[in-house]
Each structure stands twice: as C-alpha cells, then as structure tokens.
C-alpha positions in Angstrom: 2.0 11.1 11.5 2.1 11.3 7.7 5.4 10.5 5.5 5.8 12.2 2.2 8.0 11.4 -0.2 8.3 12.5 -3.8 9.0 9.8 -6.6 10.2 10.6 -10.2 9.6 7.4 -11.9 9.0 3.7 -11.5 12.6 3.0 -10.0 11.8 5.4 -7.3 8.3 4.1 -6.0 10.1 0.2 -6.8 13.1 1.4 -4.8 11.2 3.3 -1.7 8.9 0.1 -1.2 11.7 -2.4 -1.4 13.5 -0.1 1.2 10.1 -0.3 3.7 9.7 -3.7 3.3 12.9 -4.2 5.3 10.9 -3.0 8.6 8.3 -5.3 7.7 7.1 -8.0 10.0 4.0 -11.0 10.0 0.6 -10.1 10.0 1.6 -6.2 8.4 -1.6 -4.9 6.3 -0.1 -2.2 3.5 -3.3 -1.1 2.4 -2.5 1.2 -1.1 -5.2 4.3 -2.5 -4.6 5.7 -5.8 -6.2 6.3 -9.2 -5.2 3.8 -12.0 -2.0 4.3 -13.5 -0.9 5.8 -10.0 2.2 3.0 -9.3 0.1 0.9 -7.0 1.6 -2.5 -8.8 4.9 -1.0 -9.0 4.7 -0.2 -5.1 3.6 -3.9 -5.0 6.9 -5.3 -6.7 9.6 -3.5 -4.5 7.7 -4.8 -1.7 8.3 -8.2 -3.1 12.0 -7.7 -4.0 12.7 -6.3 -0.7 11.4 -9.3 1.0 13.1 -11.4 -1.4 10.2 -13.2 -3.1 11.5 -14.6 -6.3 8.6 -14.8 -8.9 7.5 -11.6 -10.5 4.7 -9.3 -9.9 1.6 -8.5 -11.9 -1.4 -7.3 -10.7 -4.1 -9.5 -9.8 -6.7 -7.8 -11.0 -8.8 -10.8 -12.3 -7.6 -13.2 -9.9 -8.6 -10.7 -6.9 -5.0 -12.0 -5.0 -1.4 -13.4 -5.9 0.6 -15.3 -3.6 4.4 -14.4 -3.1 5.9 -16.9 -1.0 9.9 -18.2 -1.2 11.2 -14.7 1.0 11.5 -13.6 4.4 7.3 -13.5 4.7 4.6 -14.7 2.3 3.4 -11.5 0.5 -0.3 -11.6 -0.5 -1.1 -9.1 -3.0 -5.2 -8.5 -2.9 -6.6 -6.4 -5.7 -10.3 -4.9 -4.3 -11.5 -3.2 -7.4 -13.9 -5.7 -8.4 -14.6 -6.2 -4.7 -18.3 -4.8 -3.4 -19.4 -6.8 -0.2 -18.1 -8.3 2.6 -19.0 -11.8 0.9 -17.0 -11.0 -1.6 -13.9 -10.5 1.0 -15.3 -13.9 3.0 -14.9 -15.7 -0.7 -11.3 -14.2 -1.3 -10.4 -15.4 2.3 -9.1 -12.3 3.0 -9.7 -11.8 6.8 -8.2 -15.0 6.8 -4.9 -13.6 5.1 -4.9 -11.3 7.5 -4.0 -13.3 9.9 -1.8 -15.6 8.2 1.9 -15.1 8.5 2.8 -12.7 5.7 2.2 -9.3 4.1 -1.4 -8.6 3.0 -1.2 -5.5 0.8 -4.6 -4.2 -0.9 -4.8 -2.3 -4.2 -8.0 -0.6 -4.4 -8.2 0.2 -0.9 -10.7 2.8 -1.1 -13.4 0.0 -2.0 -12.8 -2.1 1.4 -11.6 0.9 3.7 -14.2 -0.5 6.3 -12.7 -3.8 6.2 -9.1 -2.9 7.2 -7.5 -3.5 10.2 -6.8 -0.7 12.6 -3.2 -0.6 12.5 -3.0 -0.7 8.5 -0.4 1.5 7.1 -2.3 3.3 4.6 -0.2 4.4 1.4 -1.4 6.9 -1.5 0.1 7.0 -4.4 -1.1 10.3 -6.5 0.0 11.2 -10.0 2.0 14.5 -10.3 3.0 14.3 -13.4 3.6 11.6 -16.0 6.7 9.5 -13.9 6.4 12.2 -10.6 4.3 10.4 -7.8 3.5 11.3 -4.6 3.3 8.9 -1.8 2.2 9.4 1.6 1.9 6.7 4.0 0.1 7.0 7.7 -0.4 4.0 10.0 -3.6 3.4 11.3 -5.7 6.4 10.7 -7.2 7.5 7.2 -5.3 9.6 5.0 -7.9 12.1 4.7 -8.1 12.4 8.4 -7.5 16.2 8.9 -3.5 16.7 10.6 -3.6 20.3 10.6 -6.1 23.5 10.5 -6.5 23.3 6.3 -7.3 19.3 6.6 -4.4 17.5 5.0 -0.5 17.8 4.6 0.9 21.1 4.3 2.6 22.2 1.2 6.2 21.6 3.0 5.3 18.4 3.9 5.9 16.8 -0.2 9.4 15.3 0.5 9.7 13.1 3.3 9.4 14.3 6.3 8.9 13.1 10.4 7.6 16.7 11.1 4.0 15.2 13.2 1.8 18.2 12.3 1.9 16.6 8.7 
C-alpha cells in the first residue's frame, strides 16, 4: 500500500515526518528517493524533532552519515550519493547501523536500492512546484512497483490516502 500526501512548503514535509516518527521503533530503515532540492534533509529534520534529538540537522553529504543521539532512538542520517559499491557501504558501517538500535534513514536511496533491507519504508519526495512536494511512502516494496493496471498511483491517490489499490 502506498500513502500520498501533498506538502506546501518546508513546515509541511518537517511537520508530516515529525508526526511518523512517533510510530517509529529500533532497527526502522526510512530509506528517502528524490531529486536534489526535493525536501530529503528537511524530511530528515522532523524525523529528528519528533524523536526528540536535540542537535540540528544538516545533511551529511561529505561526511556520508550524522549521528542523532539524546531522543527516544539514535537517528543515523546516511547520505549515499557519493556511495558506488558495497565497500563503500562496509567502510560507512552501514549494515552495521542497521542493526544498531536507532533510525537508519538514507538520502540518495536510489544509489543503494540493492542494499536495503526488505521491510524499508521507502519515501519519495518529488517536486511539484517551488514549496509543493509530493510524498509517497510504501513499506517494503519499491515505489515503482506497479499497484494498479497504468503502473503507479492513480491521479486520486495525491492526498493521503489508505485506499490499497494505490
């Protein structure tokens, strides 16, 4: 099952992943797919003020991962887009994130799609506009995994929705 939602600026994405990290629990994989500028980061930081961390978010885009620890879990905060082999993910330690306690969310998903577990809730965050996102989130399946007869949400299915043919 895919949920849509629609969000109208940075609030909205902050707000929506703040609320889902209150379902959260150890050993969760969030693994996020969008273009630059598409609200990945921003996703990031409501995730991190939901489950209280208390340092600020950036991206770690030359660090390859940021630790959020001081909430209810750890959040680790991988950025892949420099990442091209499994020995890059072995140096990183991510498998070993993965089984560490926290949150492991992934920017740059697209680049390690092989590597994620199973049950990752896969999030995309596409640009509709300059503040309008749209974010769809599936657990464990790809997002481009065809849900219907024209391979991909229906047109109703841009506001959230529990409807399962989307």
């Amino acid at each position: 099952m895919v949920s849509a939602f629609i969000s109208n600026g940075e609030k909205e994405t902050e707000d929506l992943a703040e609320q889902m990290a209150a379902e959260l629990k150890a050993g969760d994989c969030l693994a996020l797919f969008g273009e630059m500028g598409a609200g990945k980061t921003a996703f990031v930081r409501g995730l991190a003020r939901g489950l209280g961390c208390p340092e600020p978010v950036s991206s770690p885009t030359f660090a390859i991962i940021n630790e959020y620890r001081g909430g209810r879990l750890p959040l680790f905060h991988f950025d892949m887009y420099r990442v091209s082999s499994w020995d890059d993910l072995e140096t990183a330690s991510f498998f070993d994130y993965l089984e560490s306690g926290g949150v492991t969310v992934t920017e740059w998903s697209e680049n390690i799609e092989a590597a994620l577990p199973e049950n990752a809730r896969r999030i995309m965050l596409e640009k509709r506009g300059e503040n309008t996102r749209a974010i769809k989130m599936r657990v464990g399946f790809p997002l481009s995994e065809p849900r219907n007869a024209g391979g991909g949400a229906p047109p109703q299915c841009e506001r959230k929705t529990e409807d399962p043919s989307c």
